[in-house]
N, C-alpha and C positions, 0 to 999 in steps of 0.2 A: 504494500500500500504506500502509497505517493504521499509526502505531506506538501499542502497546497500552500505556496509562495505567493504574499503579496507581491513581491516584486517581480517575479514570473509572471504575472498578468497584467502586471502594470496599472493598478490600482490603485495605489497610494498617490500619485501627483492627485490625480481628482480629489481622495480625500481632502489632502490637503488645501486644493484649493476653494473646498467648500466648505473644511475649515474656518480658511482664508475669510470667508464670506459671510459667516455665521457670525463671526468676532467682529468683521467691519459694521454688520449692519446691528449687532446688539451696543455699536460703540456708544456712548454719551452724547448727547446731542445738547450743543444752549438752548435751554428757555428763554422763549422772547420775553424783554423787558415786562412786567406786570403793569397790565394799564389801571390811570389813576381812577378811582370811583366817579359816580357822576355824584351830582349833589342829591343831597335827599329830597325826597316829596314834601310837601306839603300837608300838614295837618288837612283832615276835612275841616270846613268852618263849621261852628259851632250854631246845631240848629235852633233855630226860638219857637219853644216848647210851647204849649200851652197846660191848663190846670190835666190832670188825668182825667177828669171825667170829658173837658173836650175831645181829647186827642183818642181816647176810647170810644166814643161816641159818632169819633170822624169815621175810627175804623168799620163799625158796625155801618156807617151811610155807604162805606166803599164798599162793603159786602153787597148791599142792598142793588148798588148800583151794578158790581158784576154779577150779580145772580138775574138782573134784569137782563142781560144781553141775548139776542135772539139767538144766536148758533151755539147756546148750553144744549144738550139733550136734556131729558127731565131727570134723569139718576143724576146729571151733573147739579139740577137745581135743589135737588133733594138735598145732595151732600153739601151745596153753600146754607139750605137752609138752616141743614144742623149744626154749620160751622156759626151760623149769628143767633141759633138758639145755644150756646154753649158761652161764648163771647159776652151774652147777655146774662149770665145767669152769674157767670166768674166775674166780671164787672160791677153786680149787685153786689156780692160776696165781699170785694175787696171795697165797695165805698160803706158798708157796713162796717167794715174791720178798720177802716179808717187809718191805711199802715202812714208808718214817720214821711218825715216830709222827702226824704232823700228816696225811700221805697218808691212815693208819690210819681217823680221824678222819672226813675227806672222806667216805672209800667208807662208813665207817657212816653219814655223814651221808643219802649220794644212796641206801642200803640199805632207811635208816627210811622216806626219802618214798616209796619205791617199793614198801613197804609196807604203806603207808597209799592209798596208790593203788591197790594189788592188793586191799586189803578195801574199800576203796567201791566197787572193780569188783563183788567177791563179791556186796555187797550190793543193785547192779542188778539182778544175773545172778539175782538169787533172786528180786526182785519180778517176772519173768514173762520169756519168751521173747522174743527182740529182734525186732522188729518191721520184717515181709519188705518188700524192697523192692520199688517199686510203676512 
């Protein structure tokens, strides 16, 4: 039995030179300089709240208003209905309990966004029928 010579078949330059090529391309490379930050954003402004029974009271009108919109189905109108009989009930509960002023505050706060949420709803719900699924 023969023992098989790399250098009888002349195999070794290739290793080597793929070697050669393994080490070049795993070499270090510079990082480009690190670019400076941009500046920061901008605070949102600071919204002008009203007392919590407005701002909860607006929400309940925005419901009313998208629950009106003609291309709700009726299971759609059902679920806004139980959405403003619930709003109205939690509503009661919290001007009964009469929380601190800062609480007061909050709920007008999460009232107005959810207000402004219920009228870009509206204004989906007006540009055309939700589109069935497929």
């Amino acid at each position: 039995m023969e023992i098989i010579s790399w250098r009888r078949y002349g195999t070794l330059r290739p290793l080597r030179a793929l070697l050669f090529l393994l080490v070049a391309a795993c070499a270090r490379v510079d990082k480009p300089a690190p670019v400076a930050p941009a500046q920061p954003l901008p605070a949102d402004p600071e919204v002008a709240l009203g007392s919590m029974q407005l701002e909860c009271d607006a929400m309940v009108a925005a419901l009313e208003t998208y629950k009106a919109c003609v291309n709700h189905e009726d299971e759609d109108r059902q679920d806004i209905e139980a959405w403003i009989e619930t709003a109205n009930r939690n509503f009661a509960a919290s001007r009964k309990a009469n929380p601190e002023p800062n609480a007061q505050k909050a709920i007008a706060a999460s009232c107005h966004k959810a207000t402004e949420s219920v009228k870009a709803a509206t204004m989906r719900c007006a540009a055309g029928p939700r589109p069935k699924d497929t």
